[in-house]
N, CA and C atoms as a LAMMPS dump frame, in Angstrom:
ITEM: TIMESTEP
0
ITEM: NUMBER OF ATOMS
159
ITEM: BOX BOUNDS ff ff ff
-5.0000000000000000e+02 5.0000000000000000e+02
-5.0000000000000000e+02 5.0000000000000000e+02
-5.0000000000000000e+02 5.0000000000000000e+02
ITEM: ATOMS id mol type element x y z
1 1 1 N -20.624 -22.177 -8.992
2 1 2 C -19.181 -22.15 -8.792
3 1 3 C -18.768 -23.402 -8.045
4 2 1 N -17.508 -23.752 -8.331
5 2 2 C -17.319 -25.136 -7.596
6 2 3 C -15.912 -24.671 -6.487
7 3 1 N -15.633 -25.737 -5.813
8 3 2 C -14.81 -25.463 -4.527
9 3 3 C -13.551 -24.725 -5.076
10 4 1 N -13.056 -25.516 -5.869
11 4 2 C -11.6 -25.286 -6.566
12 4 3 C -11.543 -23.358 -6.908
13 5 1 N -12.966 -22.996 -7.426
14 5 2 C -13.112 -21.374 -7.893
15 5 3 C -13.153 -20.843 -6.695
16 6 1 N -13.892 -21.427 -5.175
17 6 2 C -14.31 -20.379 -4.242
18 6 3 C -12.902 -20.418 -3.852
19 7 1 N -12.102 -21.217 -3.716
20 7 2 C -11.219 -21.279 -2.784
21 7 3 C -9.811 -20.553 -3.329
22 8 1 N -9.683 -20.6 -4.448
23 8 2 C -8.644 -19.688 -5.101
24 8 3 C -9.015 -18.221 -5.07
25 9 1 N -10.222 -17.751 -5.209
26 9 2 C -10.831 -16.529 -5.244
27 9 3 C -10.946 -15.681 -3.914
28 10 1 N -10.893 -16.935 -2.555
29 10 2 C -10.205 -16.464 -1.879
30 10 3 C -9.411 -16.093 -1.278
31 11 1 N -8.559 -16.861 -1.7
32 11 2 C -6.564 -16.73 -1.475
33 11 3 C -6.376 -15.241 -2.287
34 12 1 N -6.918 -15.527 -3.867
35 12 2 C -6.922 -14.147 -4.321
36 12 3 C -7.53 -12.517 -3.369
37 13 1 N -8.252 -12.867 -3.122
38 13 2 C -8.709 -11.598 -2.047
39 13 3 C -8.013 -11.662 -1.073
40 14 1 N -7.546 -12.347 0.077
41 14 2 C -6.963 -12.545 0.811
42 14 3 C -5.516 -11.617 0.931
43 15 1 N -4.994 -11.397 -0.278
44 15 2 C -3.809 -11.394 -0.835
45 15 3 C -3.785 -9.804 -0.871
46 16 1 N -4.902 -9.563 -1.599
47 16 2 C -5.478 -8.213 -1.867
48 16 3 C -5.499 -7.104 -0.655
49 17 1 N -6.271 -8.164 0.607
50 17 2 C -6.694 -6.981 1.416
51 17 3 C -5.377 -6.313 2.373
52 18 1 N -4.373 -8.039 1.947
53 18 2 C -3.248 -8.112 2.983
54 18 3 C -2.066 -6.729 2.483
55 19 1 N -2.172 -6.507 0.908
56 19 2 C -1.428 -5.694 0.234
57 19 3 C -1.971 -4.2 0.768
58 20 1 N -3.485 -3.888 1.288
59 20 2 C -4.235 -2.877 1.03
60 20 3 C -3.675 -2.437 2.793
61 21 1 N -4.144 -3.279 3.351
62 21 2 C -3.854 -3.141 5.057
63 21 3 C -2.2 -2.417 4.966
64 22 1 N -1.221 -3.347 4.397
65 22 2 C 0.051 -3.102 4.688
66 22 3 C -0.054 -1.743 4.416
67 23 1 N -0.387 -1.345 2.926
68 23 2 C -0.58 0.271 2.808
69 23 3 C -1.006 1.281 3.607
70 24 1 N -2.206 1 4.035
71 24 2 C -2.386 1.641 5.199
72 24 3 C -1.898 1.848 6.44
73 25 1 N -1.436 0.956 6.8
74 25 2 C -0.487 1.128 7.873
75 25 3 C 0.965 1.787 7.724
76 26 1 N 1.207 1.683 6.861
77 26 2 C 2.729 2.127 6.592
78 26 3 C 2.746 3.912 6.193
79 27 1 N 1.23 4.051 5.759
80 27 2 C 0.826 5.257 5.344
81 27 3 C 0.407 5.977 6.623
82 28 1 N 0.229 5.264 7.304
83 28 2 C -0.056 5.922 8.859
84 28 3 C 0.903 6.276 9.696
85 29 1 N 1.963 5.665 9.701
86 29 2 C 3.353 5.354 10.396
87 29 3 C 4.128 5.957 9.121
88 30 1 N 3.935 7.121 8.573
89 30 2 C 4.694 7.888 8.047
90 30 3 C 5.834 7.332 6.866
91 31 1 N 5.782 5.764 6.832
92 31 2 C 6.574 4.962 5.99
93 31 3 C 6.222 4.794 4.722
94 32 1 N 6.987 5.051 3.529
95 32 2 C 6.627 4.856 2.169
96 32 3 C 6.168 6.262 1.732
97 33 1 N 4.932 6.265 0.908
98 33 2 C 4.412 7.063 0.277
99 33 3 C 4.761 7.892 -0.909
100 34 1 N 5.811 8.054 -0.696
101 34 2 C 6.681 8.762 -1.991
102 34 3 C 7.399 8.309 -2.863
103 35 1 N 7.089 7.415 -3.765
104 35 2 C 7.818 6.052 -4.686
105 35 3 C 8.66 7.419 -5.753
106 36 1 N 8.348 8.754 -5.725
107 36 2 C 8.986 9.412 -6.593
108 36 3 C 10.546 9.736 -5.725
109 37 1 N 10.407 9.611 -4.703
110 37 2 C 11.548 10.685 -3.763
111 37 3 C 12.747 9.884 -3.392
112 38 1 N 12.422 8.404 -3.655
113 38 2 C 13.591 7.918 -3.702
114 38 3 C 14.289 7.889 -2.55
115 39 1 N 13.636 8.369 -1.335
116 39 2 C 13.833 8.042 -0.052
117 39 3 C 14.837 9.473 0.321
118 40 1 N 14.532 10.709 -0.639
119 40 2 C 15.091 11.808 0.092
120 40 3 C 13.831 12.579 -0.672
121 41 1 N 12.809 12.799 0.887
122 41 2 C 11.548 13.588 0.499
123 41 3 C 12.033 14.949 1.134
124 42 1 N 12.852 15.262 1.503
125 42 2 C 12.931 16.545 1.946
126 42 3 C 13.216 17.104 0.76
127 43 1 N 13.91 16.829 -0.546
128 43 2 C 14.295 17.72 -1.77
129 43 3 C 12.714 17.269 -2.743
130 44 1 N 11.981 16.486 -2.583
131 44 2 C 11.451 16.128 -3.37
132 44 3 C 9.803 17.297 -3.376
133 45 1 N 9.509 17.873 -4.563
134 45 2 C 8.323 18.122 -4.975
135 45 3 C 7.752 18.058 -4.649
136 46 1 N 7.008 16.407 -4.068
137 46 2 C 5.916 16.032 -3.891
138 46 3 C 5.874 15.667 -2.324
139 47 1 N 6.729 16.173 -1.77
140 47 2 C 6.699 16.21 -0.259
141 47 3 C 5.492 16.427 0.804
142 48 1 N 4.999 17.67 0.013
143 48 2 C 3.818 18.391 0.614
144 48 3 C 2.394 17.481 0.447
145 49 1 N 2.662 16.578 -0.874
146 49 2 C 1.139 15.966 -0.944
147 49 3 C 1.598 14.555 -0.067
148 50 1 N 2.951 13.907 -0.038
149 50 2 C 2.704 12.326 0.533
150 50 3 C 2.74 12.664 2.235
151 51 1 N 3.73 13.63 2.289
152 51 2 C 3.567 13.762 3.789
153 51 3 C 2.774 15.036 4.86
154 52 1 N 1.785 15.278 4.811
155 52 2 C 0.881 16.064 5.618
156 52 3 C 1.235 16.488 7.002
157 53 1 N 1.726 17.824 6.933
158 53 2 C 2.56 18.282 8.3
159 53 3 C 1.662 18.901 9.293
């Protein structure tokens, strides 16, 4: 592999873990999770699986 591959491949991961972290955190701090609910999870279905009471 030459520099030009390692070094994009790591911006690419980089990018990755930064997307994965944000998730997690936001999933911890009770933020997000429910892309169905449209930001009113109290009527929504799937309440019970994104947010764990």
């Amino acid at each position: 592999m030459n520099a030009p591959t390692i070094v994009i491949s790591l911006i690419i991961l980089a990018v990755f873990v930064a997307i994965v972290v944000k998730a997690v955190r936001n999933h911890k701090s009770g933020k997000g999770g429910c892309s169905s609910c449209s930001g009113s999870c109290s009527d929504c279905s799937m309440s019970g699986t994104c947010h764990h009471s």
